[in-house]
N, C-alpha and C positions, 0 to 999 in steps of 0.2 A: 673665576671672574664672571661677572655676568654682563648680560646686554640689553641695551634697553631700543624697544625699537618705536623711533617716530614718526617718522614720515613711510619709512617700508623699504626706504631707501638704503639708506646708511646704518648702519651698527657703530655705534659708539659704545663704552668702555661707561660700566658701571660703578662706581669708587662706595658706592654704602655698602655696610655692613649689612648682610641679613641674620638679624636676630631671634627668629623663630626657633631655627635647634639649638641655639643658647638660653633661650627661653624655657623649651622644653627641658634641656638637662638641668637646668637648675630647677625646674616644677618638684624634675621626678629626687633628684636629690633633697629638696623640703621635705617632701613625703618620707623618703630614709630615713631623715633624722627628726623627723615628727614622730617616729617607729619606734628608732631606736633609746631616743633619751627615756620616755618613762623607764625603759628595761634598765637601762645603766643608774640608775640609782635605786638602793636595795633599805628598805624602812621596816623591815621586819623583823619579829623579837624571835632569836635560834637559838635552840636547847643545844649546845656544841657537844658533839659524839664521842668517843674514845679516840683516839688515834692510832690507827695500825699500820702508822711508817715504819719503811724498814729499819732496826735500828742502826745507829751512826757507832764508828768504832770507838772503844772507849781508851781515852791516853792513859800512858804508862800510869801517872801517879794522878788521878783525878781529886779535885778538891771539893768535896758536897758542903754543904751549909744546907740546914735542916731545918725546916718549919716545923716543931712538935704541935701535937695536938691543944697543947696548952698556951702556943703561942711563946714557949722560950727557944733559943735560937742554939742549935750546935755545929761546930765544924767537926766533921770528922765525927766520932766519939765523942769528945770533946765539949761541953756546955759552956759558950759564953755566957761571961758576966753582961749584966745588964749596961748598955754605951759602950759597949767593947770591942764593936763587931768589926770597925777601921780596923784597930792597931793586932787585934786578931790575927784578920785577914794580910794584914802585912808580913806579920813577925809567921807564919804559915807561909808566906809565897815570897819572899824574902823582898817585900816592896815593890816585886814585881807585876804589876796591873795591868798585864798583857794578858796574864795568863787568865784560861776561863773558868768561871767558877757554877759547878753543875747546884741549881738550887732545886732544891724539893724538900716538898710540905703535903702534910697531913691533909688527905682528902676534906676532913673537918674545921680546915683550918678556912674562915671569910677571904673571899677574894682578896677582899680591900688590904687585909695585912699580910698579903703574897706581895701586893703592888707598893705598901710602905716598907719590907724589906729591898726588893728592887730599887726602892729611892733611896735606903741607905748604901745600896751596895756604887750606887750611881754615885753617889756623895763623898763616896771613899775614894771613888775612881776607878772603879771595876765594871769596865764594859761590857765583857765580853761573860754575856750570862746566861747560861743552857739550863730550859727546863727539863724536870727529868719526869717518867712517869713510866706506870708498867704497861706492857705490851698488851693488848688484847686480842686474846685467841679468837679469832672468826666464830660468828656464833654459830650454831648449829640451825639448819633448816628448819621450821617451824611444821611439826603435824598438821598431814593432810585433812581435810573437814571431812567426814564423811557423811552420808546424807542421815539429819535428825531422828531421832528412836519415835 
């Protein structure tokens, strides 16, 4: 509460708001997020590394579907025929599209028809889609420089 004095006399009862430390916290809060937004949005082109998660355990009967190098599709062993990869994949999981299906493809094989298998597996109704890949070993420290001959 504050007081405002007039005469010297009397203190009466001040009803404004003082807005100055609201002023200030909101200054210094601009300034945070004047800070922070450039950080939070990321425009840079990343060469994506190997991935050395730990591996996830693998279920009883897993079901792979295979990107070969040639771009022909197999389950299991198995080569699908070409449009075949629904009824496949059903008559394989007995219809059931719960179940996940581990996909992996030839390191040679274009992004783009890793992402147009995805769209048929989506189209068939198979959600639940685990990419597979091999583990990489920790590399080894890189040789000390020593000084030039």
């Amino acid at each position: 509460m504050a007081g405002r004095l007039d005469d010297g006399d009397d203190l009466s009862e001040n009803h404004e708001i003082n807005v100055t430390p609201f002023i200030d916290v909101m200054l210094v809060l601009l300034i945070i997020f004047m800070v922070a937004a450039p950080l939070s949005t990321v425009d840079v082109p990343v060469d994506l590394p190997v991935a050395s998660a730990k591996p996830q355990p693998r279920p009883n009967k897993p079901l792979y579907l295979t990107v070969k190098a040639d771009l022909s599709l197999a389950l299991g062993n198995d080569a699908i025929p070409g449009g075949r990869l629904a009824s496949t994949l059903d008559s394989a999981t007995s219809a059931d599209r719960t179940q996940r299906i581990f996909l992996r493809a030839d390191k040679s094989v274009p992004y783009g028809e890793l992402m147009r298998v995805m769209n048929l597996l989506r189209a068939a109704g198979y959600l639940k889609v685990a990419l597979v890949g091999l583990e990489d070993a920790p590399a080894p420290p890189p040789p000390a420089k020593g000084p030039a001959p």
